[in-house]
LUMSERO-459179 format. One record per residue (C-alpha): residue number from 1; residue in one letter; x, y, z. Coordinates in nm, 2 decimals, decimal comma, always signed. Example, Ala and Ser with C-alpha at 12.3 -4.5 7.8 and 13.67 -1.06 7.14 Angstrom:
BEGIN
<pt 1 'A' <+1,23 -0,45 +0,78>>;
<pt 2 'S' <+1,37 -0,11 +0,71>>;
***
This chain:
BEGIN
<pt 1 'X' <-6,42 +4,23 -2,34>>;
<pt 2 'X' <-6,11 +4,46 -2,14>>;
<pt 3 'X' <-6,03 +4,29 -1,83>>;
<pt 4 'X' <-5,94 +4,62 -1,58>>;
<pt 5 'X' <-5,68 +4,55 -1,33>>;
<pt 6 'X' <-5,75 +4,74 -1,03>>;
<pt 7 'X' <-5,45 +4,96 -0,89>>;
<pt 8 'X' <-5,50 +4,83 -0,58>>;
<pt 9 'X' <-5,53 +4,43 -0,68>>;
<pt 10 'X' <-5,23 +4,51 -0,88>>;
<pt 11 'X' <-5,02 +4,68 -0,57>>;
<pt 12 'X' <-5,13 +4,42 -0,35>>;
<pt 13 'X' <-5,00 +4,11 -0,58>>;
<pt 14 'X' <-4,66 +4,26 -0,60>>;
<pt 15 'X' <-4,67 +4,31 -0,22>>;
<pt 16 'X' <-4,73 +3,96 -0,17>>;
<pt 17 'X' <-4,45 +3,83 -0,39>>;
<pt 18 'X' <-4,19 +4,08 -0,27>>;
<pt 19 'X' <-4,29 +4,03 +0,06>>;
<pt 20 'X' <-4,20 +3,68 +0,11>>;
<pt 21 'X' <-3,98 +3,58 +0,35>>;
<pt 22 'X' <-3,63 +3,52 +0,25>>;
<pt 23 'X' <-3,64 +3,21 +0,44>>;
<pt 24 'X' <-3,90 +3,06 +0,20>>;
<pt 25 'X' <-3,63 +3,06 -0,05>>;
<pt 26 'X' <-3,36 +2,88 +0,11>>;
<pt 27 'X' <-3,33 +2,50 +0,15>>;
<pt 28 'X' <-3,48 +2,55 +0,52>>;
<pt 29 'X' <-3,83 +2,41 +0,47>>;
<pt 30 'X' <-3,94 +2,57 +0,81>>;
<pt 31 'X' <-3,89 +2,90 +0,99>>;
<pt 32 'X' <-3,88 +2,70 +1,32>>;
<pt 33 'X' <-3,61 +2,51 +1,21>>;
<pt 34 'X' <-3,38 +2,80 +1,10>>;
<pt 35 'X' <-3,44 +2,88 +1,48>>;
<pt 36 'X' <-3,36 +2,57 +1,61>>;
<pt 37 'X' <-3,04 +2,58 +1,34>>;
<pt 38 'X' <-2,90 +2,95 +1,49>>;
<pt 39 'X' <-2,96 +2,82 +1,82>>;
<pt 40 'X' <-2,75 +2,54 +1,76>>;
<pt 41 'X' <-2,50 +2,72 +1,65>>;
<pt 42 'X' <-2,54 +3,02 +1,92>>;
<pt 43 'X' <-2,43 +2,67 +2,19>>;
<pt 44 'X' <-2,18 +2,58 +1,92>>;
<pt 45 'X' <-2,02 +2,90 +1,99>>;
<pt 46 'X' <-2,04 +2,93 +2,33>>;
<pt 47 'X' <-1,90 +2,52 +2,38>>;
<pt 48 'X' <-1,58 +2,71 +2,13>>;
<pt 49 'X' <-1,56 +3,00 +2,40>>;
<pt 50 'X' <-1,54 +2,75 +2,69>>;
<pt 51 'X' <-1,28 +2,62 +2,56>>;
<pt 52 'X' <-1,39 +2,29 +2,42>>;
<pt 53 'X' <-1,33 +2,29 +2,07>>;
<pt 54 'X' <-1,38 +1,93 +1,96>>;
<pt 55 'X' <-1,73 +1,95 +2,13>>;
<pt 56 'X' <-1,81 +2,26 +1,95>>;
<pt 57 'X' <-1,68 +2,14 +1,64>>;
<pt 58 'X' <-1,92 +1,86 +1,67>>;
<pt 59 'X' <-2,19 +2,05 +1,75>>;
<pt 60 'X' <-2,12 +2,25 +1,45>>;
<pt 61 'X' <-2,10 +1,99 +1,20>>;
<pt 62 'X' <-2,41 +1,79 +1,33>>;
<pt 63 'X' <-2,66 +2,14 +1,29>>;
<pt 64 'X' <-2,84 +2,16 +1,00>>;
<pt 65 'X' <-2,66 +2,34 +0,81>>;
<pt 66 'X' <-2,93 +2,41 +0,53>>;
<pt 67 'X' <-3,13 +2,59 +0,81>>;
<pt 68 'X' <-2,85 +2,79 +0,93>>;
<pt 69 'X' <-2,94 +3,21 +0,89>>;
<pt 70 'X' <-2,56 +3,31 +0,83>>;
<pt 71 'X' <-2,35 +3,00 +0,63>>;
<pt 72 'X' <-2,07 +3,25 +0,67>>;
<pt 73 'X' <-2,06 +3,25 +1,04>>;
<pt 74 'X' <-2,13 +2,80 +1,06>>;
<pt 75 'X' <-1,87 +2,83 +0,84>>;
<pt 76 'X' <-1,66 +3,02 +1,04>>;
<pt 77 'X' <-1,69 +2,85 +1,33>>;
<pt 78 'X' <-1,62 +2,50 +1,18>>;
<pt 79 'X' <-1,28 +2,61 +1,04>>;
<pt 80 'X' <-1,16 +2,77 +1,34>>;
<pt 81 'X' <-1,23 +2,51 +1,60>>;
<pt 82 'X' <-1,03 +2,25 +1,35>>;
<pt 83 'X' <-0,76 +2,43 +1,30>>;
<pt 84 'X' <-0,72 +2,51 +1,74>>;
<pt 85 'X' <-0,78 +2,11 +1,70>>;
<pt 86 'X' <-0,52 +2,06 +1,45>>;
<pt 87 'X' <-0,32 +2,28 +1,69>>;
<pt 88 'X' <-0,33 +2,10 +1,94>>;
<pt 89 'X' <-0,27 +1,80 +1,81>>;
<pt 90 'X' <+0,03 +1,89 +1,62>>;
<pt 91 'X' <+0,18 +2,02 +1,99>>;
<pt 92 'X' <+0,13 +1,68 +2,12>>;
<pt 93 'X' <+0,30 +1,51 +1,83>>;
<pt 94 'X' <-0,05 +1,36 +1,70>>;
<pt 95 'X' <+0,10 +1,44 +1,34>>;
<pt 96 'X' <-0,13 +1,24 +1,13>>;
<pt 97 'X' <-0,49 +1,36 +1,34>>;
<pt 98 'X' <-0,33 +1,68 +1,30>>;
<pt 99 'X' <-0,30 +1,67 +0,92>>;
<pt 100 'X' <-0,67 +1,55 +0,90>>;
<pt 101 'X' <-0,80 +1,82 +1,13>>;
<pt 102 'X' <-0,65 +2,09 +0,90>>;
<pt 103 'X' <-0,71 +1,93 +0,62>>;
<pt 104 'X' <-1,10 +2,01 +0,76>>;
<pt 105 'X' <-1,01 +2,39 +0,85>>;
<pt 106 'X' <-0,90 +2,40 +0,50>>;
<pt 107 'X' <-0,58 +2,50 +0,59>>;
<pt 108 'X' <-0,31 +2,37 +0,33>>;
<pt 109 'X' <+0,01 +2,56 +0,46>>;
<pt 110 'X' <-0,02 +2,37 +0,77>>;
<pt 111 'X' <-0,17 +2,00 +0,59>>;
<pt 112 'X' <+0,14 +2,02 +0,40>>;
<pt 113 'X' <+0,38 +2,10 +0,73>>;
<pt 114 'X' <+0,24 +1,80 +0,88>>;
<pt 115 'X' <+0,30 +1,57 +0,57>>;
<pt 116 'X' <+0,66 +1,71 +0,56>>;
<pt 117 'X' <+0,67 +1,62 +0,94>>;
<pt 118 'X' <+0,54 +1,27 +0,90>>;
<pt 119 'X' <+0,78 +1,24 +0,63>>;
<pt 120 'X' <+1,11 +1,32 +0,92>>;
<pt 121 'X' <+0,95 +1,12 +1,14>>;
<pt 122 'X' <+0,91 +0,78 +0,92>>;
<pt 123 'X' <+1,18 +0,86 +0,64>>;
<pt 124 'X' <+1,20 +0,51 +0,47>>;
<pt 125 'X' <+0,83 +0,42 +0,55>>;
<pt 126 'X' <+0,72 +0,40 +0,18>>;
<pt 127 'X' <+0,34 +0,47 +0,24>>;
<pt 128 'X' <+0,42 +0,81 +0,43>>;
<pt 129 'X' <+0,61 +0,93 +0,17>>;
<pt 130 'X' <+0,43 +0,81 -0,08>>;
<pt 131 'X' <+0,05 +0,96 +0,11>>;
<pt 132 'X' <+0,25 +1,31 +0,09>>;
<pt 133 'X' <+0,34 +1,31 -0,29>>;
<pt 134 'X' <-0,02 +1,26 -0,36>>;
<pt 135 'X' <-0,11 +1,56 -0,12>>;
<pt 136 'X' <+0,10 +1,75 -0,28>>;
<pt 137 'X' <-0,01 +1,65 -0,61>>;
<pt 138 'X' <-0,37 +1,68 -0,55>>;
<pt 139 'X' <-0,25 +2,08 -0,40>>;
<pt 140 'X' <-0,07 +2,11 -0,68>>;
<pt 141 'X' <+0,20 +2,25 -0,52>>;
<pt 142 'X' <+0,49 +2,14 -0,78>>;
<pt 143 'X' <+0,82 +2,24 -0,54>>;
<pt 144 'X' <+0,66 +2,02 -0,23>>;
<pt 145 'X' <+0,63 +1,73 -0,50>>;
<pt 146 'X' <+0,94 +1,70 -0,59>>;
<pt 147 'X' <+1,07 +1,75 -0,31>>;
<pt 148 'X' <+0,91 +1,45 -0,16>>;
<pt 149 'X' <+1,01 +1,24 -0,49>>;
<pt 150 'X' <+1,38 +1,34 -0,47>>;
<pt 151 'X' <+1,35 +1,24 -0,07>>;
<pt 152 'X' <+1,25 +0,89 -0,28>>;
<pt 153 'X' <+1,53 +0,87 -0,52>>;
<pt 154 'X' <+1,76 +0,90 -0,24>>;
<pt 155 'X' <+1,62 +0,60 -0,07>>;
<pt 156 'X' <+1,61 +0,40 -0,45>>;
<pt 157 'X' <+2,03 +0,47 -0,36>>;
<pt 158 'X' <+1,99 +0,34 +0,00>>;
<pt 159 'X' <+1,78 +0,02 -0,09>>;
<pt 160 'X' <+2,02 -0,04 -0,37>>;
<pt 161 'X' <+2,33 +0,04 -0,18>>;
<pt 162 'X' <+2,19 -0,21 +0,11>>;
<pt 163 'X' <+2,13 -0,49 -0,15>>;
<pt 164 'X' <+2,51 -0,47 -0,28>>;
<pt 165 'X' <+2,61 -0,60 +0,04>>;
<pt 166 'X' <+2,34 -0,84 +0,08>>;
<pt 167 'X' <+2,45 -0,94 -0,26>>;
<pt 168 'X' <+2,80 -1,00 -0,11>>;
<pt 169 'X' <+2,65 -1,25 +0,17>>;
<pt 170 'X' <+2,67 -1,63 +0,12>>;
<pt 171 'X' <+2,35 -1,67 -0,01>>;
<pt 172 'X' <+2,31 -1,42 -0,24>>;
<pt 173 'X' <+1,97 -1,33 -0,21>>;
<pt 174 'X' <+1,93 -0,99 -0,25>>;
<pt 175 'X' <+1,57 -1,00 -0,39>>;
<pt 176 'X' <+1,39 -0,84 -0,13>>;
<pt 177 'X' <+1,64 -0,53 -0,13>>;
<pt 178 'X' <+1,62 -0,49 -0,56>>;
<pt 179 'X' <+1,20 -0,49 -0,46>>;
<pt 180 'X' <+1,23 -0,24 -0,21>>;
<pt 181 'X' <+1,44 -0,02 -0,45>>;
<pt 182 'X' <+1,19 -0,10 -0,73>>;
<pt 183 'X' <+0,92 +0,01 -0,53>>;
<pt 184 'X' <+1,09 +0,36 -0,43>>;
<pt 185 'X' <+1,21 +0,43 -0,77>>;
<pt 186 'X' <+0,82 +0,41 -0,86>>;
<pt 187 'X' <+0,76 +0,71 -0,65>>;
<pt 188 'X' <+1,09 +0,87 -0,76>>;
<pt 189 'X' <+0,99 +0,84 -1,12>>;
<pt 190 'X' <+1,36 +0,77 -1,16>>;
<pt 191 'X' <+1,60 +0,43 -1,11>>;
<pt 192 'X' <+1,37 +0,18 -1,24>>;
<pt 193 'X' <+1,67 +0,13 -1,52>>;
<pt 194 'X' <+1,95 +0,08 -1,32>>;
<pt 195 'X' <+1,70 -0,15 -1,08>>;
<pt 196 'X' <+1,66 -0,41 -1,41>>;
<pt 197 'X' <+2,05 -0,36 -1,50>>;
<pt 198 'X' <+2,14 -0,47 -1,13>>;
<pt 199 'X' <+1,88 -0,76 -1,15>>;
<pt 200 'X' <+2,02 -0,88 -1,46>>;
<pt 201 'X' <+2,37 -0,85 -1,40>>;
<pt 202 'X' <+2,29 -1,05 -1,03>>;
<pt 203 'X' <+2,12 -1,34 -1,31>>;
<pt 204 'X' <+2,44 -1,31 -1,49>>;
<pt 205 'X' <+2,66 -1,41 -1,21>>;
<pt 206 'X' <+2,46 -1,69 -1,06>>;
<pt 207 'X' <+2,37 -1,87 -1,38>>;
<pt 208 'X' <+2,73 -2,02 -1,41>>;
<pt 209 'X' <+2,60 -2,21 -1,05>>;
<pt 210 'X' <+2,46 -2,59 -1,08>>;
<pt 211 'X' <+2,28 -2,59 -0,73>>;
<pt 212 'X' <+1,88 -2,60 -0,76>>;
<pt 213 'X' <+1,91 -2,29 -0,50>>;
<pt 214 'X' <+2,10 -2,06 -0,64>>;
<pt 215 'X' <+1,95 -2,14 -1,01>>;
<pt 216 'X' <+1,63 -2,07 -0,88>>;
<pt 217 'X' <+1,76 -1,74 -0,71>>;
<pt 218 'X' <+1,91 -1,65 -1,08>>;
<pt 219 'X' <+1,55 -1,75 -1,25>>;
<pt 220 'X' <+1,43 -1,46 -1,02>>;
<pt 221 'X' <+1,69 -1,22 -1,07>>;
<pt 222 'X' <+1,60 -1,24 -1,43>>;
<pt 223 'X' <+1,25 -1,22 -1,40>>;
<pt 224 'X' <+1,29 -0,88 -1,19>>;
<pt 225 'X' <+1,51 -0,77 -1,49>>;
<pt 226 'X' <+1,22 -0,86 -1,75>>;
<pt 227 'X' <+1,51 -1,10 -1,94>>;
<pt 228 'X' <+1,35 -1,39 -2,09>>;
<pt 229 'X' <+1,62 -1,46 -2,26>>;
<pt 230 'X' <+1,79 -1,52 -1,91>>;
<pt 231 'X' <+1,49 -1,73 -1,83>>;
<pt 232 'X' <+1,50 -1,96 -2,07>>;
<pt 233 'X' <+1,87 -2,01 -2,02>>;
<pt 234 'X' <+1,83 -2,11 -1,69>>;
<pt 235 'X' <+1,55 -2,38 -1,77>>;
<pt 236 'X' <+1,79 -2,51 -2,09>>;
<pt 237 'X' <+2,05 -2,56 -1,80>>;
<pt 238 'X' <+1,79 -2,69 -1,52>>;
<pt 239 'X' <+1,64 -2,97 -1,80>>;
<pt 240 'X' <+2,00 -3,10 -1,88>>;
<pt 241 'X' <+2,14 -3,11 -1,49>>;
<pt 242 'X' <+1,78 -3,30 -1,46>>;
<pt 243 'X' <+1,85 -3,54 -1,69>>;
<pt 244 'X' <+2,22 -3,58 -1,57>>;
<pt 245 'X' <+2,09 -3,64 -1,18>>;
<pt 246 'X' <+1,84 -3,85 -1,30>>;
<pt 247 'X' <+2,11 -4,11 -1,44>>;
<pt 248 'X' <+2,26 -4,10 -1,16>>;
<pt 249 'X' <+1,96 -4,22 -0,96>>;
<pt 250 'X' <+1,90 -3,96 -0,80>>;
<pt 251 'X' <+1,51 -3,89 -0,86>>;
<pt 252 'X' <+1,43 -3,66 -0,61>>;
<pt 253 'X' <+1,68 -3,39 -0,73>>;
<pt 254 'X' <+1,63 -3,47 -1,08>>;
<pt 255 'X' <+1,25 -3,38 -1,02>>;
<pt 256 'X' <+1,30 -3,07 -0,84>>;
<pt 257 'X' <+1,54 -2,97 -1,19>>;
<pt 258 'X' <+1,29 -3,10 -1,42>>;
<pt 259 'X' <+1,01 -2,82 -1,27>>;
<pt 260 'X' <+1,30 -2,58 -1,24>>;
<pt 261 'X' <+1,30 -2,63 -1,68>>;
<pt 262 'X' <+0,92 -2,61 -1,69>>;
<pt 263 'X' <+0,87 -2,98 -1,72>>;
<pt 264 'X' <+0,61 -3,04 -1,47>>;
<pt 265 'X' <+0,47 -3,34 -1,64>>;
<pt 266 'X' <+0,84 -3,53 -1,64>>;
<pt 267 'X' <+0,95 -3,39 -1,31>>;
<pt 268 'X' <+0,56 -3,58 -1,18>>;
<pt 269 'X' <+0,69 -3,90 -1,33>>;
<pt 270 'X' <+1,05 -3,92 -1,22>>;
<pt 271 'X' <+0,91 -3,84 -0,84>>;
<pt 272 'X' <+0,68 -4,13 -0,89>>;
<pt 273 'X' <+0,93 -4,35 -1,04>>;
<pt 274 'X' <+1,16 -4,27 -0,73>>;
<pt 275 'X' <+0,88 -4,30 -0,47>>;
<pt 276 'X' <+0,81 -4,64 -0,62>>;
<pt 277 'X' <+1,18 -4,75 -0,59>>;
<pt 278 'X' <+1,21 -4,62 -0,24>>;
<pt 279 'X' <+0,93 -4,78 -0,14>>;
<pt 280 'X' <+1,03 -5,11 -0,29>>;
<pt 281 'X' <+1,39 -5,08 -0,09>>;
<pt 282 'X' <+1,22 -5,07 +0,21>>;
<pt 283 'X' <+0,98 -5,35 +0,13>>;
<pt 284 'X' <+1,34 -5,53 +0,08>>;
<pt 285 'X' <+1,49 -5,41 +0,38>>;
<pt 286 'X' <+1,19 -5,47 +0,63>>;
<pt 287 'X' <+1,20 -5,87 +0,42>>;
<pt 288 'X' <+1,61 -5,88 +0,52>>;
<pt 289 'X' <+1,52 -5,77 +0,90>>;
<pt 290 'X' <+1,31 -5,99 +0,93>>;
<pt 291 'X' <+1,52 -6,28 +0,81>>;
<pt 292 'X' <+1,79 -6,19 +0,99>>;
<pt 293 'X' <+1,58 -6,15 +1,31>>;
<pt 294 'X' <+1,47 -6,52 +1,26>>;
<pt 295 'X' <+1,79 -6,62 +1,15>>;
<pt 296 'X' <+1,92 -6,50 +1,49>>;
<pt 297 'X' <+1,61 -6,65 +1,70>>;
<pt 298 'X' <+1,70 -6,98 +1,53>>;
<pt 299 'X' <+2,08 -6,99 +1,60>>;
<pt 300 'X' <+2,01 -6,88 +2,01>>;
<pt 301 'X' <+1,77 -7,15 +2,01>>;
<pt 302 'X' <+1,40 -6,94 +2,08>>;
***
């Protein structure tokens, strides 16, 4: 049997289905809410018109923004009042809010004029600098990049420059200047060559030393320098100054050499062996005292 769709049945389906509100298709589940939404943002506006931009901004963010009739215009609104923000900030020398707040108007010519900023304002601060090459990298914004990582290689220079003369002081230790100049020429993505030469060439110089210090100080130099070869140098030296201070008595410095050679288990031992002899010479000496004392106590008659 022909089913007969009526004209009318068939004009009054498509009615229905064209006729739905557009609202039904968005992510707003209600019509009352879309209402609640633009009057939200309708006070949003009128808090950014009065003036007071991080309230408005607030207000704009915390709206439902699924509900909202014209994205365009919350939109609109929430880049403008953080950018003013961001403004504002920037005037009073807030340079890192300011970054974040355009960062949120999605304003990169400005994010980046506030990395370059922080970077004047804390030129040898390593996390600044380094916070802006990844900005820049993430923008991709190539010329800002290396920019930032030649501002790095020049302080690899500085750091290494510094540790030449710390180098030159009586004790030597230059450690913490070769790290610093390490950790630069990591951001530079240059120097990390000449940083391992230095380091090697400072091992070099102090290995021909026979004090436990500056030994030690050599061991590290090496180390910095990836030289195993200088490593185990240094411990062949530490074992036989060990050995030769150990002959001589002296326990507690032969100890401290035998660890220096990797020898922990001997360098245990010899510290026991010279606690034990210490402790015997003044079991002997309190015994003397003590005879003496009486000695004394006799002769004066007590």
């Amino acid at each position: 049997m022909t089913r007969i769709t009526s004209p009318c049945l068939v004009f009054a389906l498509a009615l229905g289905f064209w006729g739905t509100p557009a609202w039904a298709d968005s992510l707003c589940t209600e019509k009352a809410l879309q209402a609640a939404a633009d009057a939200h943002l309708k006070k949003a506006e009128d808090l950014e018109r009065a003036g007071q931009l991080r309230e408005a901004y607030a207000a704009a963010v915390k709206l439902d923004g699924d509900c909202v009739s014209d994205g365009t215009r919350h939109a609109g609104l929430k880049q403008r009042t953080a950018k003013a923000i961001g403004a504002d900030d920037e005037k009073k020398a807030r340079l890192q809010d300011a970054f974040e707040w355009y960062v949120r108007a999605n304003a990169p010519a400005d994010a980046g004029r506030m990395q370059r900023k922080l970077v004047e304002a804390k030129p040898d601060d390593i996390s600044t600098v380094s916070h802006a090459i990844d900005y820049f990298s993430q923008q991709n914004d190539k010329a800002q990049e290396q920019a930032m990582r030649a501002h790095a290689s020049r302080n690899v220079e500085k750091a290494l420059a510094e540790e030449e003369k710390r180098f030159a002081s009586v004790t030597k230790d230059s450690l913490h200047e070769l790290g610093r100049a390490r950790d630069w020429a990591y951001y530079a993505k240059t120097g990390e060559d000449r940083i391992r030469t230095r380091a090697a060439q400072r091992g070099d110089t102090l290995v021909a030393e026979d004090g436990r210090k500056l030994l030690r100080l050599a061991m590290s130099y090496y180390e910095q320098a990836d030289r195993s070869d200088g490593v185990k140098k240094i411990r062949e030296k530490a074992r036989m100054l060990a050995k030769r201070h150990e002959a001589k008595g002296e326990g507690e410095i032969a100890a401290e050499f035998y660890t220096m050679a990797g020898d922990d288990k001997q360098a245990e031992t010899v510290q026991k062996q010279t606690e034990q002899r210490q402790a015997q010479a003044e079991e002997g000496r309190k015994k003397t005292f003590k005879k003496e004392q009486a000695d004394l106590e006799k002769a004066l008659g007590f």
